[in-house]
N, C-alpha and C positions, 0 to 999 in steps of 0.2 A: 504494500500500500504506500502510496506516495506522499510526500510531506501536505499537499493542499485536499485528499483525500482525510490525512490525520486528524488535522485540525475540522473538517467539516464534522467527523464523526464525533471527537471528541464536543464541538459545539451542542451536535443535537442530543449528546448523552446529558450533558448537563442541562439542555433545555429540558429534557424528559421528567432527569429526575427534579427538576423546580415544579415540574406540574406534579408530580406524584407528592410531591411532599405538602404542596398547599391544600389545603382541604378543599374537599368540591363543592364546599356549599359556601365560600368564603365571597363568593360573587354571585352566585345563584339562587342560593337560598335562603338569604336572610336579608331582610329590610331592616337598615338601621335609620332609626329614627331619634336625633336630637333634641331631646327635653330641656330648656334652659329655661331659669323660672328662675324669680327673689327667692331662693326657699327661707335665705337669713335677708334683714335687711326692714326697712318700716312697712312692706306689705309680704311681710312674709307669713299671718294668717289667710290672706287669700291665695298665695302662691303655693301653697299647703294643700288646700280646697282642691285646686285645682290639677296638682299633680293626680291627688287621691281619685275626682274625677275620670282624670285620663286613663288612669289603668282600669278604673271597672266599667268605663266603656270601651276599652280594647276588649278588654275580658267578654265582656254582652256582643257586640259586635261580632267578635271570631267566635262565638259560640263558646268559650271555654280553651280555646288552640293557641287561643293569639297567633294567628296564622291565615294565609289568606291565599288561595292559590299552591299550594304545598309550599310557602316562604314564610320563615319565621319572621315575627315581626320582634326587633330588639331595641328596648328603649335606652338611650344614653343620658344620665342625668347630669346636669352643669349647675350649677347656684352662680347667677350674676353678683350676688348680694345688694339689688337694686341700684347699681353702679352702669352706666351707658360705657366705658370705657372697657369694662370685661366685660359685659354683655357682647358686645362688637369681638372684641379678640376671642371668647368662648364659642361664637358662633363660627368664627372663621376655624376654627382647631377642629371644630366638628365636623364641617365641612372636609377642609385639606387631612387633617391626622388620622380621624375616625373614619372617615370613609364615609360619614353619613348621607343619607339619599332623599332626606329631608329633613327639615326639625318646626319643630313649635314652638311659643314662646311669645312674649315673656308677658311679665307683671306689669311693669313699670312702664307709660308712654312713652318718654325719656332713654328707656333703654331698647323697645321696642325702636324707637325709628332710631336710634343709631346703630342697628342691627340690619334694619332696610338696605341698604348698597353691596350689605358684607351678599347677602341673597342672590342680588342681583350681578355683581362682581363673579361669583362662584358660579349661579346660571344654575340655582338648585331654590327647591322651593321652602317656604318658612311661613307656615301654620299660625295667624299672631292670634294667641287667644293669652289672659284677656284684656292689654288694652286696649286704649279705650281712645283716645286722642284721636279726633277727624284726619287729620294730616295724616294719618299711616296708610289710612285707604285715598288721602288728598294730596296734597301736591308735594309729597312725600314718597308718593307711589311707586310702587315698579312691577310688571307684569310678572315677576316670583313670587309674589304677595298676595295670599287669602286670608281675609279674616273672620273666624266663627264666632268672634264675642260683637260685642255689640258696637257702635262709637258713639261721638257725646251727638251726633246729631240724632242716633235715635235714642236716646238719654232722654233728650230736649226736646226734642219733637213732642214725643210722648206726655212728656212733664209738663208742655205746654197745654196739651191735649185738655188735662188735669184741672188746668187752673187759668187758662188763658179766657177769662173771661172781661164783656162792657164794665167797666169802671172798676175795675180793678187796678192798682198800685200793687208793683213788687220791685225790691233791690236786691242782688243777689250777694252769697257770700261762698267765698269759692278759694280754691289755694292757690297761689302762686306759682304756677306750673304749668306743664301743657294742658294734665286734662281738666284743673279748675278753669285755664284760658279758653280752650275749646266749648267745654261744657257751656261754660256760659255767652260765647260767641255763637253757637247754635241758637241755645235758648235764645236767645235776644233777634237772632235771626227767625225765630219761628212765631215768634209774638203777634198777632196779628189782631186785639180787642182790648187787650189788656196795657197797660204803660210803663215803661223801667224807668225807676226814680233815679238809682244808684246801682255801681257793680262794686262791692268791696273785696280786693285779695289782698291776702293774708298768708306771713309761710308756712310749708307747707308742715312743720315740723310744731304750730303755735299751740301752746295749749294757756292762754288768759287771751280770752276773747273777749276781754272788758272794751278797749278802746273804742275796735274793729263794731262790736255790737251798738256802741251809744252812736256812733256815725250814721249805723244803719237807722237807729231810731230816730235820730236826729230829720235824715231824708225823710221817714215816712209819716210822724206822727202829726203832721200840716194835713196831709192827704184826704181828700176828702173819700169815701166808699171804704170799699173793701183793700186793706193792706195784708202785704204778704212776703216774710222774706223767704225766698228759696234759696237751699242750701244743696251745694254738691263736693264733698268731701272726701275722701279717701285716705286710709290709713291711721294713726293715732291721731290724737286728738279729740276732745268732745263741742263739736262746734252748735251742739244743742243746749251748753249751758248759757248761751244766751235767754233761755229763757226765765234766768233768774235776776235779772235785770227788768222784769216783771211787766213782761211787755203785753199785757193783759188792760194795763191802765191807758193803753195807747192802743187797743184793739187792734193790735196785729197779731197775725198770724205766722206759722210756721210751716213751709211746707219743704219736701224734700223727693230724692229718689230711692228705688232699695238699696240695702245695703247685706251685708252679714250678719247672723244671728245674732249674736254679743254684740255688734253697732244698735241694734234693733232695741235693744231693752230699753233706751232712751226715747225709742218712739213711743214708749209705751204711755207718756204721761203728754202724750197728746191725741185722747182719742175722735177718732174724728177726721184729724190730718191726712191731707190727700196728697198723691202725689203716683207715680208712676214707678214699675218698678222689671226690672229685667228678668226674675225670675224670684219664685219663693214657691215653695215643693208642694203646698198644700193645693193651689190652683192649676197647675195644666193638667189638664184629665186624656192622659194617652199610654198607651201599651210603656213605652219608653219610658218615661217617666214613674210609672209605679214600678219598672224594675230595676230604677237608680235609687227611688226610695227603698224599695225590700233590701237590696243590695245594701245599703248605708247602714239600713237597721240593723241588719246582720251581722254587720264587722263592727258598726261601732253603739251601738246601743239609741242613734239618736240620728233625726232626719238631714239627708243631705242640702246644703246651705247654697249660695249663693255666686260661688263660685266654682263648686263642684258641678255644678251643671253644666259651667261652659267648659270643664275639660272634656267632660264626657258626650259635649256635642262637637269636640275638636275631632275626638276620636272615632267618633263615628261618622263624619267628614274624612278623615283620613282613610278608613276602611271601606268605607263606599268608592272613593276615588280608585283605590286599590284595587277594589274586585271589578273596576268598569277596564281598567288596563290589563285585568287577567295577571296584577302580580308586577308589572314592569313596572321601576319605577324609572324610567326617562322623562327626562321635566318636561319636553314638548309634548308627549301623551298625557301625562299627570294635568296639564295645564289646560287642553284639550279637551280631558273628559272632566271635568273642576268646572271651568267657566259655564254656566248654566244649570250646575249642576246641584239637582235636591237632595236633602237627605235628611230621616229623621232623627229628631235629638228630641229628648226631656221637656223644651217648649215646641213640641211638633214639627210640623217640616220648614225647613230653612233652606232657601237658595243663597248660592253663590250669583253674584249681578254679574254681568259678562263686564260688562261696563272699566270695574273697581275692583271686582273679589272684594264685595263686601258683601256678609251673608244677611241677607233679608229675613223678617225677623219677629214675630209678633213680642209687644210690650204690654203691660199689662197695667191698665188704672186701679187703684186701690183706695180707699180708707182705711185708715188703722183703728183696732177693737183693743179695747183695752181686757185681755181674756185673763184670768187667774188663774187658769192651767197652763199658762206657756208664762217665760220668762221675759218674752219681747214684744211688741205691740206688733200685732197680729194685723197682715193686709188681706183685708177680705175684698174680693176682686168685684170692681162695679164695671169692669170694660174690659175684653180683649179686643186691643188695638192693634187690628191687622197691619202686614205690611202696607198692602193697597190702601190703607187709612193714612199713611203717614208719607210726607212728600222730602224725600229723604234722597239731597241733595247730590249729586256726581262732584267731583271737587278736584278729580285727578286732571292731570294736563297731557293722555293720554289721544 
């Protein structure tokens, strides 16, 4: 055998034995999917929700396999710690090191769109559940991008739905951040009866809402009709102890969107209080939904909250996409069978907009009951507001 015989032979032996050594499912049969979430961090009680979520709607979804197409499905978990700076490099290691073929994520708006490019850069897709900030599906965009949680314009939309009524006064109180900006830049865009006196933000980390509270009274207590401040919040802070500043003697009101159970106890001493809300376990009546609650009950003694629904509509987003590609995850299939695409979660069926990949979405009007069996002020549902009820703006420059 001749010396460029040698070396050919010697080449494809080694080629051979790299295939034999790599396992054969290390490309074929396993979907890795990137999890990055605050799990530490000021929202790491909802980033918690929603991890727990996400696996027991993988788990519902694949029947029990977590599998889909004979491919296993493997979750890779990352803690941003509500930080945009690893959130971005966490995503990108997932991508480039992990091999991952998608991820979901995150908590934080903040950290969510400075994750947006890393997607679009790498040409792989990223699941944002659940923030919340318009700009992720808005001029923040990019065709990598679906999002199953909600954003502040159907926050706002909704909450407007709620309370947007003739002669009505509201000033808002909101944090200092994208999704108090957003929120309340929605809202004010959806006002169409009703009048804004004032927007007060406040950081996001404030807990003496003395100052921030007399301003808001200040604007409202001239006002002639119905007064009302709406609050949109997120993370510590009790921005309900304004109403120990006894704003009863100046007949305003209080109104808000939902929140988490433990935020919730503080609605309770306003029964009555309207407002709008993304999801709470006792209202949507569908197959899905009572087996996220059986599910919750099961493992943990107590009904699934408020963010556990949107991971488990992430993931059943995910698995649906999955079983329409037959298992493949190429992002131009994935993106293909996604845009337009329905699928049921815990608040019923939700489309992806071709538009945005933003999933379409029913909200849910409520008043709060002040019940003595539950720890939280309970929203007993007076509306579900469909998608087609709500005119739920395009924002991208797509």
């Amino acid at each position: 055998m001749n010396r460029r015989n040698l070396v050919a032979a010697a080449t494809s032996a080694v080629a051979l034995a790299a295939a034999f050594s790599m396992p054969a499912w290390a490309q074929s049969n396993v979907i890795k999917v990137a999890h990055i979430y605050g799990k530490t961090g000021a929202l790491e009680a909802y980033a918690k929700q929603t991890q727990v979520g996400l696996m027991m709607g993988l788990d519902y979804a694949t029947g029990g396999t977590m599998m889909v197409n004979g491919k296993k499905i493997e979750i890779i978990e990352k803690d941003d710690q509500g930080k945009p700076d690893l959130g971005k490099s966490l995503l990108a290691a997932a991508y480039s090191d992990d091999k991952a073929d998608l991820a979901i994520g995150t908590t934080g708006s903040g950290v969510a769109l400075a994750m947006l490019p890393v997607a679009e850069e790498y040409k792989k897709i990223l699941i944002v559940e659940p923030a919340v900030a318009d700009s992720i599906t808005g001029d923040k965009w990019n065709r990598y991008i679906f999002r199953t949680g909600r954003n502040s314009s159907q926050d706002a939309i909704s909450n407007a739905v709620a309370i947007d009524k003739p002669g009505v006064s509201i000033a808002t109180l909101a944090q200092d951040w994208a999704f108090g900006k957003d929120g309340v830049a929605a809202f004010k865009s959806a006002l169409k009866n009703a009048k804004l006196v004032h927007e007060e933000y406040l950081p996001p980390t404030t807990t003496d809402f003395t100052a921030g509270a007399q301003r808001l009274i200040d604007k409202l207590k001239d006002q002639p009709g119905r007064k009302i401040i709406w609050i949109v919040w997120a993370g510590a802070g009790n921005p309900f102890k304004i109403a120990d500043l006894d704003l009863k003697r100046y007949n305003i009101e209080i109104a808000t969107g939902g929140n988490i159970l433990p935020a919730m106890a503080s609605y309770k001493q306003f029964p009555g209080m309207e407002g709008a809300t993304y999801y709470y376990f006792g209202i949507p009546k569908n197959p899905v939904n009572e087996a996220l609650v059986s599910m919750h009950y099961k493992q943990f003694k107590s009904p699934p909250d408020f963010f556990t629904a949107g991971g488990f509509s992430a993931a059943m987003a995910l698995v649906t996409a999955l079983k329409k590609t037959g298992g493949d995850t190429n992002t131009n299939k994935l993106i293909n069978a996604m845009e337009g695409m329905s699928f049921d979660t815990p608040k019923g069926k939700m489309t992806f907009r071709k538009e945005d990949h933003q999933a379409m979405q029913s909200m849910y009007h409520f008043k709060i009951k002040a019940d003595p069996a539950f720890a939280w002020g309970v929203p007993e549902l007076v509306h579900e507001i469909k998608p087609e009820e709500m005119n739920i703006p395009i924002k991208n420059k797509r």
